[in-house]
Kinemage of the C-alpha trace (Angstrom):
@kinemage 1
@onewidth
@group {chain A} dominant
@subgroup {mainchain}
@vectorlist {calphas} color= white
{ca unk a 1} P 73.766 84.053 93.232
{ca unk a 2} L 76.800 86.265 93.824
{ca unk a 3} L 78.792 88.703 91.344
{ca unk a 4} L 81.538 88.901 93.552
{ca unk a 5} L 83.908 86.350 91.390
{ca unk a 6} L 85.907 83.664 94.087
{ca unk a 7} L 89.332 84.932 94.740
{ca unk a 8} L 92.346 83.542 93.000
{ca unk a 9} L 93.892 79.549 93.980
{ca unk a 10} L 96.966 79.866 95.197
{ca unk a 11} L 98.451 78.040 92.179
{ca unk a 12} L 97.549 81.062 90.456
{ca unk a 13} L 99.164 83.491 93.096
{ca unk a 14} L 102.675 81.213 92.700
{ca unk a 15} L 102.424 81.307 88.807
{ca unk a 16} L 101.819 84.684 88.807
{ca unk a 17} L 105.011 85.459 91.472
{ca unk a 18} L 107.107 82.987 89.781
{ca unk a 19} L 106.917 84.262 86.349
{ca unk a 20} L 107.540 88.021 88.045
{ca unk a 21} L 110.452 86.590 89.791
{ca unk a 22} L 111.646 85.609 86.545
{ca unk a 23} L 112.054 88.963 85.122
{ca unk a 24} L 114.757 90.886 84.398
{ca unk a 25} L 113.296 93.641 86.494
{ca unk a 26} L 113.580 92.163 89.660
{ca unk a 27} L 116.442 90.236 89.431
{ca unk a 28} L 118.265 93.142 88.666
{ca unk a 29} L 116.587 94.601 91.500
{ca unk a 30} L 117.096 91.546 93.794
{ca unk a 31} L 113.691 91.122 95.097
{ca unk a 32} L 111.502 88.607 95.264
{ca unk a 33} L 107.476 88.398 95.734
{ca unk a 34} L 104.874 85.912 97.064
{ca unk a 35} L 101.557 85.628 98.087
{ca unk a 36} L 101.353 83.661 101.433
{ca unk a 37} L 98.317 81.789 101.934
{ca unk a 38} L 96.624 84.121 99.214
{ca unk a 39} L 95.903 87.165 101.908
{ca unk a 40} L 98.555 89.438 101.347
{ca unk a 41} L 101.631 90.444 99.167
{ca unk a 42} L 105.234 89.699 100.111
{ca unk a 43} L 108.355 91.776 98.519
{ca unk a 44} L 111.804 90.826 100.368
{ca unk a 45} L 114.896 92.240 99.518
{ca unk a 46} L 116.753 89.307 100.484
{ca unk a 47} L 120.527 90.578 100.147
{ca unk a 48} L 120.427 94.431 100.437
{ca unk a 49} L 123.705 95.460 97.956
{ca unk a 50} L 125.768 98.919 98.388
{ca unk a 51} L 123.689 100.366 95.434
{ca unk a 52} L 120.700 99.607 98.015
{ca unk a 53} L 122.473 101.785 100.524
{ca unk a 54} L 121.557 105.682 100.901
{ca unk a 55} L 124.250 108.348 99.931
{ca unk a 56} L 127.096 109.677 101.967
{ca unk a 57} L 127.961 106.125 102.991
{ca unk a 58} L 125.146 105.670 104.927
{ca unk a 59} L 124.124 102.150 106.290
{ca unk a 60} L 120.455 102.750 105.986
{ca unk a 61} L 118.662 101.527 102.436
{ca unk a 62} L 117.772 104.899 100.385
{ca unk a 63} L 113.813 105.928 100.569
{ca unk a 64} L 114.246 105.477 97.013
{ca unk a 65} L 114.619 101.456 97.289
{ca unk a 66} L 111.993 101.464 99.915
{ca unk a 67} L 109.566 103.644 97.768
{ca unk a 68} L 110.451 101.411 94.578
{ca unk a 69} L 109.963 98.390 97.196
{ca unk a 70} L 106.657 99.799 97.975
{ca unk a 71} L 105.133 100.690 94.715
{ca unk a 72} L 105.651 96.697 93.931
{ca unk a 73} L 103.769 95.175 96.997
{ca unk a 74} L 101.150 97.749 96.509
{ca unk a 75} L 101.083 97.651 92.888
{ca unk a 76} L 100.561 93.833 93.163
{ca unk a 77} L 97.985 93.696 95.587
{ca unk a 78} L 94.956 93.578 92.572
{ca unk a 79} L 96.433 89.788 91.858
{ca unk a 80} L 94.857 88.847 94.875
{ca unk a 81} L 91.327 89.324 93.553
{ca unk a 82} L 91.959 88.650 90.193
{ca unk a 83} L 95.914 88.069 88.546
{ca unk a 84} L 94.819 88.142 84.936
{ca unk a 85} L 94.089 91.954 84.983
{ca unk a 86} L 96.406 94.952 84.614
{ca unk a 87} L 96.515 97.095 87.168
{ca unk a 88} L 98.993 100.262 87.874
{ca unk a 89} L 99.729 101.967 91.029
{ca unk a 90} L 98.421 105.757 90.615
{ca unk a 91} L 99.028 107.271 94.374
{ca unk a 92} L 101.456 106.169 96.991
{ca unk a 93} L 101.942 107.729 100.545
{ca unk a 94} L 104.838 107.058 102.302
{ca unk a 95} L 106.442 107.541 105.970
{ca unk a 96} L 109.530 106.507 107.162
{ca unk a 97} L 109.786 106.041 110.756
{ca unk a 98} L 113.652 104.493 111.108
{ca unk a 99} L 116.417 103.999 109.402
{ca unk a 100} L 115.852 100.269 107.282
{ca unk a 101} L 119.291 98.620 108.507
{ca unk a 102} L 120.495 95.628 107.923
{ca unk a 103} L 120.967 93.010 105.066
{ca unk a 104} L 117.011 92.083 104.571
{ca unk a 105} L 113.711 93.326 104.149
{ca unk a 106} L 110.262 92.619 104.403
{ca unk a 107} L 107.436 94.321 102.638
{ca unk a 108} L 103.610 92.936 103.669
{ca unk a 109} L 100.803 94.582 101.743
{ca unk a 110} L 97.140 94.167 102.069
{ca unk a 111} L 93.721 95.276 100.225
{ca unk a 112} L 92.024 97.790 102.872
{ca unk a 113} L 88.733 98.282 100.506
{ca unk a 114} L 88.121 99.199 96.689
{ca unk a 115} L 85.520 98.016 93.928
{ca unk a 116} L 86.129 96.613 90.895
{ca unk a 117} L 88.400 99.422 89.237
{ca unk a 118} L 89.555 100.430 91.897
{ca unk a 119} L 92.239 99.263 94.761
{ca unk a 120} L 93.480 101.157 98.752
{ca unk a 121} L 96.031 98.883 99.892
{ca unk a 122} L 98.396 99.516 102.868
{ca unk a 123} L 101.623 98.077 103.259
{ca unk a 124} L 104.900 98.045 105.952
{ca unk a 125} L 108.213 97.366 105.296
{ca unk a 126} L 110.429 95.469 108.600
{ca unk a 127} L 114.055 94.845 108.862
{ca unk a 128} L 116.165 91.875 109.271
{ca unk a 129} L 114.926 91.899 113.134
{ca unk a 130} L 110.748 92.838 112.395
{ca unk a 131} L 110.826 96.263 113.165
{ca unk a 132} L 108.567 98.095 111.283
{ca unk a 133} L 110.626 101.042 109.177
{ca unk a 134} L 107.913 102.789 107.035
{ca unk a 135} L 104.543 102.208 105.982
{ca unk a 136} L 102.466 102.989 102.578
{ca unk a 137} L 98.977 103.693 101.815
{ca unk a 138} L 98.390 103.186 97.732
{ca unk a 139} L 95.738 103.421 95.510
{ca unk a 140} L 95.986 101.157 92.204
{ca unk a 141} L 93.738 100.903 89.330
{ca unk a 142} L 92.924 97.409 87.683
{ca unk a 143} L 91.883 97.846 84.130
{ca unk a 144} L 89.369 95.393 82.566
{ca unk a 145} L 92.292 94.392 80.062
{ca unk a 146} L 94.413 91.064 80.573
{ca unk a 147} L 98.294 91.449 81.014
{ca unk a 148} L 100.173 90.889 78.012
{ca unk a 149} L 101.535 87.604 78.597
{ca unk a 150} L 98.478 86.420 80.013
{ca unk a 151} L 99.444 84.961 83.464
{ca unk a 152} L 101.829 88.030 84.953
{ca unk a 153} L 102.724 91.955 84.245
{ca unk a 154} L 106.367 90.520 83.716
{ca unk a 155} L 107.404 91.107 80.041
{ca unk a 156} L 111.409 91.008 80.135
């Protein structure tokens, strides 16, 4: 016998994203999450907006949007062990190797290791045409306490 608990269904994965999608968070933000086939984390920004845009009327999306875009894919990546828990994103390391142009992007996240408590994801964010534009390396720690609402971190 195993302790190793069987991952999530992926009608738990789709509850989870949907009722995250729902929030006012991210559709203020205008991204949307998924969990494809239950092995990794989507984010897309599926319409980048001119507040998306860096300063100086610059094309490319600020590294704030792409760090904020980051911290959710890694931040989420727990759910695909367990989506009941809490979890919170306590290290993120970030390098930016293009400008992110265009009017869509793609964040893909993945679980490199961890334990129970414990999380080391790695994540890359593409443009419109699949370029890679930065990649991530997080650390998140899942707490033994369910969200909130019981099904998703989303509260508003």
């Amino acid at each position: 016998m195993s302790d190793t608990p069987s991952p999530p269904s992926q009608a738990q994965l789709d509850r989870f994203a949907e009722l995250f999608n729902q929030s006012l968070t991210l559709r203020h933000f205008g991204a949307r999450m998924s969990f494809p086939e239950g092995r990794m984390v989507v984010v897309e920004l599926p319409e980048v907006q001119p507040q998306h845009r860096g300063g100086l009327g610059a094309s490319a999306v600020n590294g704030g949007v792409l760090s904020a875009l980051f911290d959710f894919a890694i931040g989420c990546t727990p759910a695909l062990r367990d989506p009941t828990r809490r979890c919170a994103t306590v290290q993120l390391s970030m390098s930016f190797e293009r400008p992110a142009t265009g009017n869509h992007l793609r964040v893909e996240a993945v679980i490199d290791n961890g334990g129970p408590s414990t999380v080391f994801a790695s994540a890359k964010l593409m443009d419109a045409a699949g370029r890679v534009c930065a990649r991530c390396q997080g650390v998140v720690r899942v707490s033994s306490q369910p969200w909130a609402s019981g099904e998703s971190p989303a509260t508003n």
